[in-house]
C-alpha positions in Angstrom: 0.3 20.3 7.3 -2.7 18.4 7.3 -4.0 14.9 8.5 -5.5 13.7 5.9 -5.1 13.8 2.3 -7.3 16.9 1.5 -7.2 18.3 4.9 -7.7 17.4 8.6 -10.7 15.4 7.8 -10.6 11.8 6.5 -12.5 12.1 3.1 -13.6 10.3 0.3 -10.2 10.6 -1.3 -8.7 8.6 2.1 -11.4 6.0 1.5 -10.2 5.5 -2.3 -6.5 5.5 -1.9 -7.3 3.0 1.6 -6.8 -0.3 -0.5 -4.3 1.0 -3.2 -1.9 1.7 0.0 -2.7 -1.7 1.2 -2.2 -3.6 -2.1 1.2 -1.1 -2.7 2.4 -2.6 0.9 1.2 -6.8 0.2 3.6 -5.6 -3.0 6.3 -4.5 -1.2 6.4 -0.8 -2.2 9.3 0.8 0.1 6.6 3.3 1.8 9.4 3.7 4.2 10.7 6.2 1.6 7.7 8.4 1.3 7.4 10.0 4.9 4.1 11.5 4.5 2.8 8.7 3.3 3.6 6.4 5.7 2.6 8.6 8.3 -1.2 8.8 6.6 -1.1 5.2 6.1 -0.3 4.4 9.8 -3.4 6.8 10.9 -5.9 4.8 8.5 -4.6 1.1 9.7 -5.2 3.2 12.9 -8.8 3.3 12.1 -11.5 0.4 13.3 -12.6 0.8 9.7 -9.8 -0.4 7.9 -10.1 -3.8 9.9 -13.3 -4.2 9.0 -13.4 -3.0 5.3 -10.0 -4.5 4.1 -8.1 -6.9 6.4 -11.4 -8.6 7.2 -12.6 -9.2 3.7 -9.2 -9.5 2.4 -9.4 -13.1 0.5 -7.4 -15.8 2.2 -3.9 -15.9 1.0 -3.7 -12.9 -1.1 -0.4 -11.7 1.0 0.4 -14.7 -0.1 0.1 -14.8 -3.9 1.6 -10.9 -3.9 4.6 -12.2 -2.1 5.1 -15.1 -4.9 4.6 -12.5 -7.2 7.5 -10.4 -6.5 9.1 -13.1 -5.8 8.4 -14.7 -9.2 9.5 -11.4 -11.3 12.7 -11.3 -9.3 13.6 -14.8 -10.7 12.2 -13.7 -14.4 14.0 -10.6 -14.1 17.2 -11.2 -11.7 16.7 -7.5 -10.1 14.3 -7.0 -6.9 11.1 -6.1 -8.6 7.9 -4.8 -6.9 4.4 -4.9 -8.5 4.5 -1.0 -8.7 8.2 -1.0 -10.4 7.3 1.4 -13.0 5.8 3.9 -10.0 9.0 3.4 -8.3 11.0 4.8 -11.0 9.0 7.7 -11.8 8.7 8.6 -8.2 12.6 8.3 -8.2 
């Protein structure tokens, strides 16, 4: 086991994935189903630096415009569809 993802020290490879998480979550990606995951993401929002680099200069609305989108492809669609459906399926 290890803390983060290349071992028990937050790395550049925590810094990348930071906002991919955080846009995978505004999308409504099920992290719920991917314990380890959700476990890593909790310890970065955890982090004084995750305020600061992504909820602080996280344009105004863009929760916003994410939710409309899935909402938007579920109408298109009629299925519950997330902005990483193709993911979702592989990772199935």
């Amino acid at each position: 086991d290890r803390d983060w993802l290349l071992g028990n020290e937050m790395s550049l490879a925590d810094i990348a994935w930071m906002p991919n998480v955080h846009r995978m979550m505004l999308m409504d990606w099920p992290l719920e189903r991917y314990p380890h995951l959700c476990r890593w993401f909790e310890q970065v929002k955890a982090r004084p630096s995750y305020q600061k680099a992504l909820v602080e200069w996280e344009p105004a609305g863009l929760q916003d415009r994410f939710s409309r989108y899935v909402v938007e492809r579920q109408k298109e669609t009629g299925i519950h569809v997330t902005a990483f459906g193709v993911l979702a399926k592989a990772a199935a």
